[in-house]
N, C-alpha and C positions, 0 to 999 in steps of 0.2 A: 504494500500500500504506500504511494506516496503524496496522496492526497491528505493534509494533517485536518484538514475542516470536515471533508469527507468521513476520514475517519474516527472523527469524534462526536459525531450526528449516529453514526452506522454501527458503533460499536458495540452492539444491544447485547448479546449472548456475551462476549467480553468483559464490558462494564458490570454485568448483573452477575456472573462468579468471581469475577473483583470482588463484586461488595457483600459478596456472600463469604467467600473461603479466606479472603488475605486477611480481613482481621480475625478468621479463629486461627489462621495460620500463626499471625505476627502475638497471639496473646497467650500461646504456647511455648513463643522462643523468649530464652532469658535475652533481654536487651541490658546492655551495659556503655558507663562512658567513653567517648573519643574511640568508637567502633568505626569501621571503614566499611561500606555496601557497596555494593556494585546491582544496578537496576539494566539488567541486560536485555534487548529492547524492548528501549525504554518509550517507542514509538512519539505520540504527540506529548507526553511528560504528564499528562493527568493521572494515571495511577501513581505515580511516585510523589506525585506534589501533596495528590488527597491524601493516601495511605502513609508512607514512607517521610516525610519531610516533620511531620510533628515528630517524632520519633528521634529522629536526628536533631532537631531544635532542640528538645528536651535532657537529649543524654550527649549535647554536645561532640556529635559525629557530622560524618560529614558522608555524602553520596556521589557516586561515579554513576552517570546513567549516559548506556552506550544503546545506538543504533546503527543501523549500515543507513541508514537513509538522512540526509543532511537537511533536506527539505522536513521531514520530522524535526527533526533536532531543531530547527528553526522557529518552529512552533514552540516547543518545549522550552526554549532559551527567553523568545519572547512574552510568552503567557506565562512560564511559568519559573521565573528568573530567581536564584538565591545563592546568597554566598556559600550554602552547607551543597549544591550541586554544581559538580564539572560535569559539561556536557560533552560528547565527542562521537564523533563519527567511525564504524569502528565493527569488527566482530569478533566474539570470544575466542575462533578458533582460527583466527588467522595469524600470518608473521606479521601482519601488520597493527596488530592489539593495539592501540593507546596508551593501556598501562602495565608492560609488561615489569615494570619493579615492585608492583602494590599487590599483596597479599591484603583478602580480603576475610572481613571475619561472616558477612552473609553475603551470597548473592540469589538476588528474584532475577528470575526469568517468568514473566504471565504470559502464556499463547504465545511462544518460541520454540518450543521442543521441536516444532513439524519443521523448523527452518534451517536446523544443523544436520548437514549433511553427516559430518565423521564424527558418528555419537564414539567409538572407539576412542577417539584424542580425547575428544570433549572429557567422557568420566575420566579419563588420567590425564589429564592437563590439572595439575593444580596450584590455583590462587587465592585458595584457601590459607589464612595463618595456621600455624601449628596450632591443638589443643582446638580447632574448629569447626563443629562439628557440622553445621546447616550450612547444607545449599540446595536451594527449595527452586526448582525449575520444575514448571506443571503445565499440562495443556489439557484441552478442554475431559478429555478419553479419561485421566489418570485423576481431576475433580472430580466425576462422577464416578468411578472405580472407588474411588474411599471416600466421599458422601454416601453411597452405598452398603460399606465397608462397617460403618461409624457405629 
């Protein structure tokens, strides 16, 4: 998608397991201060600003929210502007990462799974800190599989 208006009109079945599953996701993880996130994409930036940014206000962290698409991120940067988010144009599994020194202590991925090709690199690629246990990437299949589950 690179339509960021399109997208945020259109995002119904998206928007609605956002605001169902990421806060029993996020009120299950222990949150702690000067955490580093990673909001992997991170598309027009409304789920990380609504969910994800009080969070990081509060415990004094700070959020990386990547996209491959820069026309997203444009949206994102101008609607949804803050000094606790770097924005960058970018994918998890490529040489050309954005932040290959940062080791993160979570990273979301919502409705991205179906876009990484080399799920192999992907689970052993790790940007994870040490001692860290979540990294919460889901797409619509695996919300309903443990909604299900529960």
């Amino acid at each position: 998608m690179q339509d960021p208006a399109r997208y945020e009109s259109n995002k119904s079945l998206a928007a609605r397991d956002a605001n169902i599953f990421v806060p029993v996701l996020m009120s299950h993880m222990p949150w702690r201060k000067n955490e580093t996130i990673m909001d992997y994409g991170c598309g027009a930036g409304s789920t990380g600003a609504k969910f994800f940014l009080p969070k990081l206000e509060y415990n004094n962290s700070h959020m990386y929210s990547l996209d491959v698409s820069m026309k997203m991120l444009n949206h994102a940067i101008t609607n949804y502007p803050s000094p606790r988010i770097t924005y960058a144009v970018g994918d998890i599994v490529s040489d050309e990462f954005p932040f290959p020194q940062i080791l993160f202590d979570k990273i979301f991925g919502i409705y991205v799974l179906h876009y990484i090709k080399d799920y192999r690199y992907f689970l052993t690629y790790s940007m994870l800190k040490r001692n860290t246990i979540y990294i919460k990437v889901f797409d619509a299949g695996e919300l309903f599989r443990n909604a299900l589950n529960t």
